[in-house]
C-alpha positions as CSV (number, residue, x, y, z in Angstrom):
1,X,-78.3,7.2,-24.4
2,X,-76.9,9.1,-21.4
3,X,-73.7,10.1,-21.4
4,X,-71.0,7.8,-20.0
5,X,-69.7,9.1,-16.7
6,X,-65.9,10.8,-16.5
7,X,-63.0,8.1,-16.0
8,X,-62.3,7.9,-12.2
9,X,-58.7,8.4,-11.0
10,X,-56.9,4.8,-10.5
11,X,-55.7,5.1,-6.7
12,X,-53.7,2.4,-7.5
13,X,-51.7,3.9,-10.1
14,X,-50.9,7.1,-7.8
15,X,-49.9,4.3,-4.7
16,X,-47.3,2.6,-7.2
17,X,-45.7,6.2,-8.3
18,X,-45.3,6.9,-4.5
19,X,-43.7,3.8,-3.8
20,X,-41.3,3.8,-6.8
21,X,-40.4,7.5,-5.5
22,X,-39.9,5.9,-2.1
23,X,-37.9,3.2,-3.9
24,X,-35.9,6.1,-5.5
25,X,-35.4,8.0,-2.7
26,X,-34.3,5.1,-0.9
27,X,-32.0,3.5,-3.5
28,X,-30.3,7.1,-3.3
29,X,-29.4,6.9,0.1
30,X,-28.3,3.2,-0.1
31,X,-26.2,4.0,-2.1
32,X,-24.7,7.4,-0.5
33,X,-24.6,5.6,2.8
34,X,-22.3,2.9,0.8
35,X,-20.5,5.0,-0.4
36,X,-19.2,6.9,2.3
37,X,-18.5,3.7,4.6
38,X,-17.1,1.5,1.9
39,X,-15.4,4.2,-0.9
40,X,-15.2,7.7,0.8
41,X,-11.4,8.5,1.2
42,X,-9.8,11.3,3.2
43,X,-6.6,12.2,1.7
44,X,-3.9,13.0,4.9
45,X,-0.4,14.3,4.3
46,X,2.2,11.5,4.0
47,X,5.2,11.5,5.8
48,X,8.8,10.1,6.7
49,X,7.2,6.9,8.3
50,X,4.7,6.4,5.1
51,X,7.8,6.4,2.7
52,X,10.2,4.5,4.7
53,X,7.1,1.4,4.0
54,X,6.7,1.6,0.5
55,X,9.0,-0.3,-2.6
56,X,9.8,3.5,-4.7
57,X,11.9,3.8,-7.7
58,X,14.6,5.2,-5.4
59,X,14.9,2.1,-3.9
60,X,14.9,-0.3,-7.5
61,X,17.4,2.4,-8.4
62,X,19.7,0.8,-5.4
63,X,19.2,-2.9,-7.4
64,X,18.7,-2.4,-11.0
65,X,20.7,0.1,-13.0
66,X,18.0,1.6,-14.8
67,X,17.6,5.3,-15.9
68,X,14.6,7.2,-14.2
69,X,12.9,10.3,-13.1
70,X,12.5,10.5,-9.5
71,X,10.5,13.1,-9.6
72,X,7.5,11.1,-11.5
73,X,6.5,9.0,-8.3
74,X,3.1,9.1,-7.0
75,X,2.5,9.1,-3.4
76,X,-0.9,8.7,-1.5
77,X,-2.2,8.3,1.7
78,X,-6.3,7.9,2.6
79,X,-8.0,6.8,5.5
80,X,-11.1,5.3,4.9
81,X,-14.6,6.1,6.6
82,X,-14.0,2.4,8.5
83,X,-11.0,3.6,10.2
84,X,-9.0,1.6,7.3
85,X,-5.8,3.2,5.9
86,X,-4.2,3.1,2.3
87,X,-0.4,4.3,1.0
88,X,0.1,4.0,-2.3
89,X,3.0,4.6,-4.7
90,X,3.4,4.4,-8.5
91,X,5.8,5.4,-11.2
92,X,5.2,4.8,-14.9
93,X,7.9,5.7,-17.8
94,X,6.9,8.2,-19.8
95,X,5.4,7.7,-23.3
96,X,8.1,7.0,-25.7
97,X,11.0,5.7,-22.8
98,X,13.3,3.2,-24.4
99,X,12.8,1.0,-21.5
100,X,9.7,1.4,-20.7
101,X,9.2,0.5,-16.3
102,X,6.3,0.5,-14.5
103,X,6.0,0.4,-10.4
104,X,3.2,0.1,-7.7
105,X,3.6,-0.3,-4.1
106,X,1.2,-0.1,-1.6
107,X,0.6,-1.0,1.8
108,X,-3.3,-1.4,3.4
109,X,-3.8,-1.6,7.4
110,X,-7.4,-2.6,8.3
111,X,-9.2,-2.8,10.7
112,X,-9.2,-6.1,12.2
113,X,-7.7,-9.3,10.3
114,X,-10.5,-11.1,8.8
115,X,-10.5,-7.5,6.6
116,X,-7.0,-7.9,6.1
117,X,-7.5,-11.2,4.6
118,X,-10.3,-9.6,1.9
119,X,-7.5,-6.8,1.5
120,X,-5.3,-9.4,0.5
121,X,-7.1,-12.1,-1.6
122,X,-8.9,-9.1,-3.7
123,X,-5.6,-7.9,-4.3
124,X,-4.1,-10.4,-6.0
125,X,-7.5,-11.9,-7.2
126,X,-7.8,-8.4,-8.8
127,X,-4.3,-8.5,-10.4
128,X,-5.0,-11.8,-11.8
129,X,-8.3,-10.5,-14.0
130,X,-6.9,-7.3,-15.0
131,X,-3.9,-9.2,-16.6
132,X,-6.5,-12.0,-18.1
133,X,-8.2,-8.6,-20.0
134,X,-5.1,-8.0,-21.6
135,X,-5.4,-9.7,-25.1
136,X,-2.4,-11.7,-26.9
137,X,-0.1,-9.5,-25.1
138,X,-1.3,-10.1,-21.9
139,X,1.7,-11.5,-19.4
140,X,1.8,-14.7,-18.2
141,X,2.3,-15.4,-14.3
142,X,4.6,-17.8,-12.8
143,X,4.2,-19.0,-9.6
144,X,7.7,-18.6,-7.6
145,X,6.8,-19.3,-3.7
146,X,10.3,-19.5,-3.0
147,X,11.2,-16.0,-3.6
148,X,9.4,-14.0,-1.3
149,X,7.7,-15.4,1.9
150,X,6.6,-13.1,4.6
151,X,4.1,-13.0,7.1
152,X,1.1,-14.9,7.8
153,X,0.5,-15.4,3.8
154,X,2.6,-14.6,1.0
155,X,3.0,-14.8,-3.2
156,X,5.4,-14.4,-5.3
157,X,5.5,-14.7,-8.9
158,X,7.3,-13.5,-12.2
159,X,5.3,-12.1,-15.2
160,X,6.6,-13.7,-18.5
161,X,6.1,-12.2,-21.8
162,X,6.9,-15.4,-24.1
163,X,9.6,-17.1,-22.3
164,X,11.1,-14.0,-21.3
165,X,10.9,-12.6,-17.4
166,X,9.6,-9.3,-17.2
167,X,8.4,-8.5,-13.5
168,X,7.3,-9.7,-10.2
169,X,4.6,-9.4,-8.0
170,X,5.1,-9.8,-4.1
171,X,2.5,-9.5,-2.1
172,X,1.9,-10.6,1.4
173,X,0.0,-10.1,4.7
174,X,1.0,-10.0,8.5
175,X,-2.5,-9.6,10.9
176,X,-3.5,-6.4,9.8
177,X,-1.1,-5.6,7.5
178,X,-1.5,-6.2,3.8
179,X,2.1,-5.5,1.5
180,X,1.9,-5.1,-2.6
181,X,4.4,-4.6,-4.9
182,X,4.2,-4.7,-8.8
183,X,7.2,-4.5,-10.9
184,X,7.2,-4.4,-14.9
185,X,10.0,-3.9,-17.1
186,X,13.1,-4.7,-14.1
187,X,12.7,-8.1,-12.6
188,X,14.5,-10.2,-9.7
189,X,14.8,-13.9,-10.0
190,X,16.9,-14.6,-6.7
191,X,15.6,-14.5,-3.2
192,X,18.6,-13.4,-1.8
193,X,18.2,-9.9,-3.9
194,X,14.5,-10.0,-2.9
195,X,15.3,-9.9,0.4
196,X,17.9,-7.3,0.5
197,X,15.4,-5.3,-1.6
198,X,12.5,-5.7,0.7
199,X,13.4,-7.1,3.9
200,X,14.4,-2.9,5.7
201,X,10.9,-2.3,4.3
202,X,9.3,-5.3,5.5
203,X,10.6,-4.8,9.2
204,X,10.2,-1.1,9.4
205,X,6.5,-2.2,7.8
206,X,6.1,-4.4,11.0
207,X,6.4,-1.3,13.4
208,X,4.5,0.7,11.5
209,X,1.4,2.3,12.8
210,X,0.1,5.5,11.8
C-alpha cells in the first residue's frame, strides 16, 4: 500500500492566528487610545485660586472644634486629555485618633454641561455603591434637601450610623461646574451653618476659571 501523502498545512488555521493577532494588536490600542482620552491625567501645580474653591480642614477647623493636623491634607490638581479639570482635597485621621475624621472636597470643571451632568450624577451615584459595600457598618443616608441648595442641581444628606448623625455629603452643580464635599466624623444639621461654611467657597467657586 503506498504510503499516505504528508499532512498539508491548514491555511485556515494560519488566517485565524493572524486575525486574532490583528484582534490583539487592535484591542491594545483601543484600549491605549481610551486611556489617554478618558483616564490620562496631567498633574499641574495648584495654587491660591485652587485652595480658595475647596472645603479643607482649615476651614471645618473655623466650625467644629476638633483637633487636627493641618499638615495631613492632600491637594491635587489634573487636567484631563479632554480639556477637563480636577481639584481634589482629602484629610484622613491617622490610625489610632480618638476621634477619628475624614474629609474630601473636590471640585470638576468640564467641558461643556451635558459632561458636567455625568460628573455629577456618577458622583453621587458612585458615593451611593461604595457605601452599600460597606457591610453591617455601612452608614445610612438621609436625604436633607433643605440644607444645602446650590446651583442648577443640588443634594444634601446626613450619614447615620444607628440613629446617630455622623456626616454630610453636599454636592451640587452649576453649568460646568460640579462641587463635592464629604464629611465623616463632624457633621452640620443647620442650613444657616452650612451656608456660612460654604457659601465664600461657593461664590469664589462661581468665578473660578483656571
Amino acid at each position: 500500500m503506498p504510503a499516505a501523502p504528508p499532512p498539508k498545512k491548514s491555511h485556515t488555521v494560519l488566517i485565524v492566528v493572524a486575525v486574532l493577532g490583528g484582534l490583539a494588536v487592535f484591542a491594545c490600542a483601543v484600549v491605549a487610545f481610551a486611556y489617554v482620552v478618558f483616564l490620562h491625567e496631567i498633574e499641574e501645580p495648584i495654587t491660591q485660586a485652587e485652595r480658595d474653591v475647596l472645603f479643607t480642614i482649615e476651614t471645618l477647623t473655623d466650625f467644629a472644634d476638633v483637633e487636627v493636623d493641618p499638615g495631613a491634607g492632600k491637594l491635587k490638581r489634573v487636567r484631563h486629555f479632554d480639556g477637563s479639570r480636577e481639584v481634589t482635597y482629602e484629610y484622613e485621621s491617622p490610625d489610632g485618633a480618638a476621634d477619628p475624621l475624614y474629609l474630601s472636597s473636590s471640585v470638576n470643571l468640564e467641558r461643556n454641561v451635558s459632561d458636567a451632568r455625568t460628573v455629577y450624577v456618577g458622583s453621587t451615584l458612585g458615593f451611593k455603591l461604595g457605601m452599600a459595600f460597606e457591610g453591617e457598618q455601612a452608614l445610612q443616608q438621609v436625604a436633607r434637601s433643605g440644607l444645602f441648595q446650590w446651583g442648577d442641581e443640588s443634594r444634601a444628606v446626613v450619614l447615620m450610623k444607628g440613629d446617630k448623625p455622623v456626616g454630610n455629603v453636599f454636592a451640587g452643580r452649576k453649568g460646568r461646574k460640579v462641587f463635592l464635599v464629604i464629611l465623616v466624623g463632624v457633621f452640620f444639621e443647620e442650613r444657616d451653618d452650612v451656608e456660612a461654611a460654604l457659601g465664600p467657597i461657593l461664590q469664589r467657586l462661581e468665578a473660578y476659571n483656571p
